[in-house]
Legacy VTK file of the C-alpha trace (Angstrom):
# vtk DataFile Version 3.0
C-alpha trace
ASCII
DATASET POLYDATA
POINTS 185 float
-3.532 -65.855 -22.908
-1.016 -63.207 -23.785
-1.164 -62.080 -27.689
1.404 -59.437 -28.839
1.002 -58.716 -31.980
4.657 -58.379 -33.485
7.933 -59.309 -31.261
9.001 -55.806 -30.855
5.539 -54.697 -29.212
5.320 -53.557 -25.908
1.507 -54.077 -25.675
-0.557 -57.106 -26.151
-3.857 -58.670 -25.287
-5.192 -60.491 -22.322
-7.984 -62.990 -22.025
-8.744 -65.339 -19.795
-10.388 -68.668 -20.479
-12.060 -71.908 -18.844
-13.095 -75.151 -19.890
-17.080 -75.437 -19.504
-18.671 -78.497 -20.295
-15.265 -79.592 -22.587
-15.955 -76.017 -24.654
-13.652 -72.800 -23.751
-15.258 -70.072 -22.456
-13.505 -66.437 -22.499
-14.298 -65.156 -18.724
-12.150 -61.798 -18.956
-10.879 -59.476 -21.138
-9.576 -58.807 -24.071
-7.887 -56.766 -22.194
-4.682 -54.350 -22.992
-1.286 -55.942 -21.657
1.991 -54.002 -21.278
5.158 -56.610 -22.319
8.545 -56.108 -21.868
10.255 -53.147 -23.537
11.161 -54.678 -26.340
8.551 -57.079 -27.005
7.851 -60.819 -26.378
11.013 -62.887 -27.054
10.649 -65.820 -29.962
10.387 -69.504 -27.779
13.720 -70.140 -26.163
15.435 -67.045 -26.721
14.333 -64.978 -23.360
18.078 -63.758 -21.824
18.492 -61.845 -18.789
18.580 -58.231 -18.560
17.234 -57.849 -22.552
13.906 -56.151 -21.735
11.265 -58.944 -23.588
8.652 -61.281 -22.225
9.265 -65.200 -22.839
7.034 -67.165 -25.533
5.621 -69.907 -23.942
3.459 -71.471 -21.660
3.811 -71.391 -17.940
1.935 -72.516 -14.757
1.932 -69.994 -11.501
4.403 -70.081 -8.799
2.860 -67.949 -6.147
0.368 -64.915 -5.718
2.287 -61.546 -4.031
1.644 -58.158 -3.117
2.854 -55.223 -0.657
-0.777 -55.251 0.446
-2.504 -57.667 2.175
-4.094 -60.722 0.407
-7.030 -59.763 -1.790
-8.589 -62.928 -1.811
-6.677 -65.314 -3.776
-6.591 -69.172 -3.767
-3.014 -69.048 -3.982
-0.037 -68.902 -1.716
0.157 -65.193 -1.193
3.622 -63.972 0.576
2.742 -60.442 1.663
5.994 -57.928 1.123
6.493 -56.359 4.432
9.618 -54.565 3.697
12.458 -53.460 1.577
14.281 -56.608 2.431
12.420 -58.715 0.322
13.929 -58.951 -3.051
14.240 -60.830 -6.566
17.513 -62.700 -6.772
18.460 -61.993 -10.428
21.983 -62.193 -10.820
22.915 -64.845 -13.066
25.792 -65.572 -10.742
24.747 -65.991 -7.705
23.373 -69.491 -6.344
19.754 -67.756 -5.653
19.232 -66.638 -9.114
15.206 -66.443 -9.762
14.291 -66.472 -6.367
12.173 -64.534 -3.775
14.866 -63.644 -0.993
14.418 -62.068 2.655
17.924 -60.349 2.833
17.007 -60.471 6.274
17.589 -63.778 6.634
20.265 -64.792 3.504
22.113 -63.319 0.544
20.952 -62.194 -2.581
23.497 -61.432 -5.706
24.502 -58.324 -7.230
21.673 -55.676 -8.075
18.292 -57.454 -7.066
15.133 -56.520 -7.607
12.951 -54.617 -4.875
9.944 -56.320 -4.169
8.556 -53.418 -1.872
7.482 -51.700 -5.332
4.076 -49.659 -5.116
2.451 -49.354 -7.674
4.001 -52.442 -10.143
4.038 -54.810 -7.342
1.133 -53.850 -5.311
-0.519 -57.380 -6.188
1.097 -60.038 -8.155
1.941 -63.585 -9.635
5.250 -65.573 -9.939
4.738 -67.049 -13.624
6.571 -69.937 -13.488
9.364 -68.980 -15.821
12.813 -70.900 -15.889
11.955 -72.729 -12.774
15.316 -74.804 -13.237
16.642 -71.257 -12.513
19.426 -71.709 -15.391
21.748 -69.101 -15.476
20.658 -66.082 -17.916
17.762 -67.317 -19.516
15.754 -64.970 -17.680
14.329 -64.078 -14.220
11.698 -62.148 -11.745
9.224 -62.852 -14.787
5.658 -61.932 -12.858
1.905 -60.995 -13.679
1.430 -57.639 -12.250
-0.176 -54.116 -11.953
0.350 -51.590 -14.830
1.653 -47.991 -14.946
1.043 -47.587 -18.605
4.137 -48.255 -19.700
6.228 -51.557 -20.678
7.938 -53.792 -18.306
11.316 -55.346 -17.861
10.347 -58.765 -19.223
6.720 -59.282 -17.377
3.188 -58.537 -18.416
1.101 -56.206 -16.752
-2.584 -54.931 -16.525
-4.253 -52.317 -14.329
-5.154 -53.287 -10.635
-9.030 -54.062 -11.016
-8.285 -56.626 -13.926
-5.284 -58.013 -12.128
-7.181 -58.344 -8.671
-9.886 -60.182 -10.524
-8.151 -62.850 -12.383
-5.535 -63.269 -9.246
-9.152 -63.946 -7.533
-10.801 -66.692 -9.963
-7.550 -68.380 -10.810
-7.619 -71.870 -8.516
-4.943 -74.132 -8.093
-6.375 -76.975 -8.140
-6.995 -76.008 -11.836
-3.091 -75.764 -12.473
-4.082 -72.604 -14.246
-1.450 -71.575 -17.268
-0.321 -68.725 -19.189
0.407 -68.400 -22.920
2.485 -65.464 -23.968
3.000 -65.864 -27.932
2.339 -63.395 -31.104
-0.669 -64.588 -32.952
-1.732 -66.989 -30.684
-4.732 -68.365 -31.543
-7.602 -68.270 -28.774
-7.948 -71.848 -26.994
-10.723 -73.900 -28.645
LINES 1 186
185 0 1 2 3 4 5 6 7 8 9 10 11 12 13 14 15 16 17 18 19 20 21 22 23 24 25 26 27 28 29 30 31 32 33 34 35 36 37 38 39 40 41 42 43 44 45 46 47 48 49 50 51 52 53 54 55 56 57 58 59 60 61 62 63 64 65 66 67 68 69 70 71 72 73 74 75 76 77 78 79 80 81 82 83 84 85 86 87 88 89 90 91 92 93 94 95 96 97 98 99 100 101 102 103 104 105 106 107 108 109 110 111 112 113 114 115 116 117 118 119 120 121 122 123 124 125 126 127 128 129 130 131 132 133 134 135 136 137 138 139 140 141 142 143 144 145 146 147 148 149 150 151 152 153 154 155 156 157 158 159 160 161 162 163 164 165 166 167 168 169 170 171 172 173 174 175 176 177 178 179 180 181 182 183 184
């Protein structure tokens, strides 16, 4: 769980719960999160390019990193060069997708994956999956610098390596990103 605590912060909480014996159970955290720039965006109103996190609640895609695997359960796709990029042009038929330029086309401007330290581990939150045109893109879980983010939530390595490592799949583990959300329970 993700708790800002006004739409125009650029910090927030993190915890991490599980179900025990039908009873949730904080396992990490609270921990401080850095949002996008200019906050976490109210549910449904996330746009590309505007610098905040989406409200909601969202499943993982896959786990990432420019080093190797750390562990995870998850698929982990390894970034092994600067040709490995986040489609997020609006326009272009790959929007909000993990491309190989290698290999096919990306739109205008994409993202660079091979990005030490923000993207030295990471997860694809599984943020406008339909890949709609400019409701938002490249939205991931991944390792701080202090400082805000474009429109994803981060937290410093150790934290992130840990909860990359407990998360299972077989869970379908989700995140909530909200202001005043209450704790699960």
């Amino acid at each position: 769980m993700v708790d800002a605590g006004g739409y125009g912060q650029s910090t927030a909480t993190l915890s991490a719960y599980e179900q025990r014996g039908g009873v949730w159970t904080r396992v990490f955290g609270p921990w401080t999160a850095w949002v996008g720039r200019n906050g976490v965006a109210p549910s449904g109103a996330k746009r590309e390019g505007d610098g905040r996190t989406p409200s909601g609640t969202y499943g993982f895609s896959f786990f990432f990193g420019v080093y190797n695997n750390p562990g995870v359960h998850f698929p982990y796709r390894q970034i092994t060069s600067t040709a490995i990029v986040w489609d997020d042009d609006p326009a272009s038929a790959s929007y909000n997708e993990w491309i190989d330029t290698r290999v096919a086309t990306a739109g205008a401007n994409p993202e660079p994956m091979y990005n030490t330290p923000s993207y030295d581990y990471g997860a694809v939150i599984a943020y406008n999956t339909a890949r709609t045109p400019g409701l938002g893109s490249a939205i991931f879980l991944h390792v701080s610098h202090n400082s805000s983010t474009a429109g994803c939530v981060a937290i410093p390595t150790s934290e992130l390596v840990s909860v990359l490592q407990w998360l299972q799949p077989s869970e379908q583990p989700l995140i909530t990103i909200g202001v005043g959300a209450p704790a699960p329970g």
